[in-house]
C-alpha positions in Angstrom: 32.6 -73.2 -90.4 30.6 -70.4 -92.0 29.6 -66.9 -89.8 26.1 -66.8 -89.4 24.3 -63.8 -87.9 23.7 -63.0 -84.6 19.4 -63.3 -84.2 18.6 -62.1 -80.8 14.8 -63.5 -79.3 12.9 -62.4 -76.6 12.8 -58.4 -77.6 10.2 -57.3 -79.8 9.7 -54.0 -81.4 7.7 -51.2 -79.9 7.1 -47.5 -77.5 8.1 -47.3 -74.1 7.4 -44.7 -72.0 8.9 -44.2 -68.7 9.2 -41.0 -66.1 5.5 -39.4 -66.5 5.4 -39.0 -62.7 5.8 -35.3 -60.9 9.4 -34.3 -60.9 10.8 -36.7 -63.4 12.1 -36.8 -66.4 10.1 -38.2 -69.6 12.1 -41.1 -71.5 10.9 -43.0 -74.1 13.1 -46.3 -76.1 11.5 -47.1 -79.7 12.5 -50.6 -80.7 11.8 -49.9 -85.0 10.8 -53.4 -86.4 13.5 -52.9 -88.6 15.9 -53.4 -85.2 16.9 -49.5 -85.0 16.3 -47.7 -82.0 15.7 -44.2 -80.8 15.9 -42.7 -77.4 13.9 -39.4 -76.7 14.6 -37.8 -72.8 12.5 -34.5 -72.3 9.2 -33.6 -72.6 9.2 -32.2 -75.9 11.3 -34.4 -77.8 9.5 -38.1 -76.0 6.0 -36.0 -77.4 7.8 -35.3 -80.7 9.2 -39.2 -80.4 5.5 -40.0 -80.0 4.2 -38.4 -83.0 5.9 -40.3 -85.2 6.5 -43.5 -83.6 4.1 -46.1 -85.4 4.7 -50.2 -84.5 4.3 -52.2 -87.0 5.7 -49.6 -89.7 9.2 -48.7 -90.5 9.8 -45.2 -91.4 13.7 -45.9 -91.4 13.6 -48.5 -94.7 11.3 -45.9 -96.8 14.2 -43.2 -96.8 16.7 -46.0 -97.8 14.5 -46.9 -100.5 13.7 -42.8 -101.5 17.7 -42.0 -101.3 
């Protein structure tokens, strides 16, 4: 029997934002379409995390292909 690898349904790339209310702490999960994530807790670095965050384009396999 040959290994075959894992494929994982149901979670789709994309932003999420959480803790924007009064006396919480910003968090925001980016799902890459390439299946790489990022976690950004703070103000400043979820608004950094938001600046370059784009669905639908993969930052992460243009440096592979520039190194």
């Amino acid at each position: 029997m040959s290994e075959q690898p894992t494929v994982i349904t149901g979670i789709t790339p994309g932003l999420t934002v959480r803790g924007l209310d009064r006396d919480q702490t910003p968090i925001a999960d980016w799902l890459c379409a390439c299946r790489r994530h990022e976690r950004a807790t703070g103000r400043t670095a979820v608004q950094q995390l938001l600046a370059r965050a784009r669905t639908g384009h993969c930052p992460h396999r243009q440096e592979v292909t520039a190194a």
